[in-house]
C-alpha positions as CSV (number, residue, x, y, z in Angstrom):
1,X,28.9,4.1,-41.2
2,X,31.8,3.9,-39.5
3,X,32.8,1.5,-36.8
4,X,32.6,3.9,-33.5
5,X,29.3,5.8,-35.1
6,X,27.7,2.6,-35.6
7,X,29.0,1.5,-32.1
8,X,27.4,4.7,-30.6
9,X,24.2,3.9,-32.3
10,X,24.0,1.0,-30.5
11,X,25.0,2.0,-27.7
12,X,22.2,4.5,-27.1
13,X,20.1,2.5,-28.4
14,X,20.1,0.0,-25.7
15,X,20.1,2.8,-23.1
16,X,16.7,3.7,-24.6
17,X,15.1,0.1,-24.6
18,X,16.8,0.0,-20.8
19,X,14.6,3.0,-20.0
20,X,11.9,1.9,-21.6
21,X,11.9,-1.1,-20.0
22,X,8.5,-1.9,-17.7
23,X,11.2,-2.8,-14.8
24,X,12.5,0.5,-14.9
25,X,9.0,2.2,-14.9
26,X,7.3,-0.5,-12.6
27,X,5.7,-1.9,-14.8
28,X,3.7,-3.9,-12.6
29,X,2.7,-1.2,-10.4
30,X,-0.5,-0.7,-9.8
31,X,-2.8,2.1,-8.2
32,X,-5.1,0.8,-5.0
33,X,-7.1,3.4,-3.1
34,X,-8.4,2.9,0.2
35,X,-8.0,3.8,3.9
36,X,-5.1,2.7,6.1
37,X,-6.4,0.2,8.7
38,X,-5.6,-2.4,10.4
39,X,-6.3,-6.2,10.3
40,X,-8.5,-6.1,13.0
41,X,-11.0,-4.0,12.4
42,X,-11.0,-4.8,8.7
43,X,-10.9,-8.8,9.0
44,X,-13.8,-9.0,11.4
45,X,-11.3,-10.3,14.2
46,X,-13.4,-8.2,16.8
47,X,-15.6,-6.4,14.6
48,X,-18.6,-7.4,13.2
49,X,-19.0,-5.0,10.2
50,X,-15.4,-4.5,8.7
51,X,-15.4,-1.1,10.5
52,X,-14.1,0.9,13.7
53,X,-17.5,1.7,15.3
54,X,-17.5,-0.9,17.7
55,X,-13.8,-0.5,19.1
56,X,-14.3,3.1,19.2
57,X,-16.9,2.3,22.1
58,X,-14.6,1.2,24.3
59,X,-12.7,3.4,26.5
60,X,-9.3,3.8,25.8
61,X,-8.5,3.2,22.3
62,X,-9.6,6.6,20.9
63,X,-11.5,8.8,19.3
64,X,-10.8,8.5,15.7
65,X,-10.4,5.8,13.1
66,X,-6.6,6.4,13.3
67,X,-7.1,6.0,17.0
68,X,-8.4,3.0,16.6
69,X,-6.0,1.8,13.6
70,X,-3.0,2.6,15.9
71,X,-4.2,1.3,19.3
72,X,-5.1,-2.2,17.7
73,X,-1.7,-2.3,15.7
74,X,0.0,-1.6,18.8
75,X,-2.2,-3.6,21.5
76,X,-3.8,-6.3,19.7
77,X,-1.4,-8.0,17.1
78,X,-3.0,-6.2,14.0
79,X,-0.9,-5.4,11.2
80,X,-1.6,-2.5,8.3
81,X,-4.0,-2.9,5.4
82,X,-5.5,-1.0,2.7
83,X,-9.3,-1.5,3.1
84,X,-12.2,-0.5,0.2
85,X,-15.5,-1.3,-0.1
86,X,-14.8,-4.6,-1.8
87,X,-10.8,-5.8,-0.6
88,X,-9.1,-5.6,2.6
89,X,-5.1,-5.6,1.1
90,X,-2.2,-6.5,3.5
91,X,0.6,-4.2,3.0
92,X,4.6,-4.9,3.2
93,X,5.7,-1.6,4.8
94,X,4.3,-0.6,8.2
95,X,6.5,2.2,8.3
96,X,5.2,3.9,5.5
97,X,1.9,3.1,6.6
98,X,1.7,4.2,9.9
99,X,1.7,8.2,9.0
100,X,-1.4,7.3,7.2
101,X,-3.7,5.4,9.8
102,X,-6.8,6.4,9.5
103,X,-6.9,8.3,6.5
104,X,-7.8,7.9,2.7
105,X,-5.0,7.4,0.3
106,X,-3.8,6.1,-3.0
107,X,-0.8,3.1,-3.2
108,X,1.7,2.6,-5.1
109,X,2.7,-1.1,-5.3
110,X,3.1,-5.0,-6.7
111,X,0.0,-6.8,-5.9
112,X,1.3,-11.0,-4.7
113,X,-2.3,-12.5,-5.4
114,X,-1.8,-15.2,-3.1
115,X,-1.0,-13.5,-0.1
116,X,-3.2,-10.5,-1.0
117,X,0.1,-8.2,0.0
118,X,0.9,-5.1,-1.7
119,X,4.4,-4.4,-2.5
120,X,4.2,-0.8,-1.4
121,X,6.4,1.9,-3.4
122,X,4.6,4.8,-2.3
123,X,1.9,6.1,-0.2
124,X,-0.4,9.0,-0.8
125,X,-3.6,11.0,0.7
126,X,-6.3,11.9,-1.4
127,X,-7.7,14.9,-1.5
């Protein structure tokens, strides 16, 4: 084989292993589904079953889990999470997050383990 075919064998050959890399894919993403809430609520801070029932009770802060989410992010120092029946995750982008208060979605993202703080990449609603 001759020197410049041999060089362009190589040559896509690393552009291949480049895209096949897990960096280029995320290769630690994962897939965490949940509902957008806020610390809160979801930490027990003035809740006393990981839920919005309680602050929904009190005049002012809404009618609606979102309500809720977006009054006590606002008004009380809470931050966004990603709460399930079993984790409450924090999560990195609030400005991603905040379109989603309330509602059940899927996430895109790098879980830290320490912190419990997802690395968001991308945010979407289940149907």
């Amino acid at each position: 084989m001759s020197f410049w075919k041999q060089s362009a064998s190589c040559l896509i050959a690393l552009i291949l292993l480049c895209f096949a890399s897990p960096a280029v894919f995320g290769g630690d993403d994962k897939v965490f589904t949940g509902e957008i809430g806020d610390t809160q609520c979801a930490m027990n801070v003035h809740s006393l079953d990981k839920s919005h029932k309680e602050m929904l009770k009190v005049k002012g802060v809404g009618t609606t889990t979102a309500d809720c989410t977006l009054y006590c992010i606002k008004n009380r120092g809470g931050r966004f999470v990603l709460q399930n029946k079993n984790k409450v995750y924090r999560l990195d982008k609030p400005e991603l997050a905040e379109a989603y208060a309330g509602q059940k979605v899927r996430v895109i993202g790098t879980l830290d383990p320490q912190t419990e703080t997802i690395a968001v990449h991308r945010i979407d609603p289940l149907r």
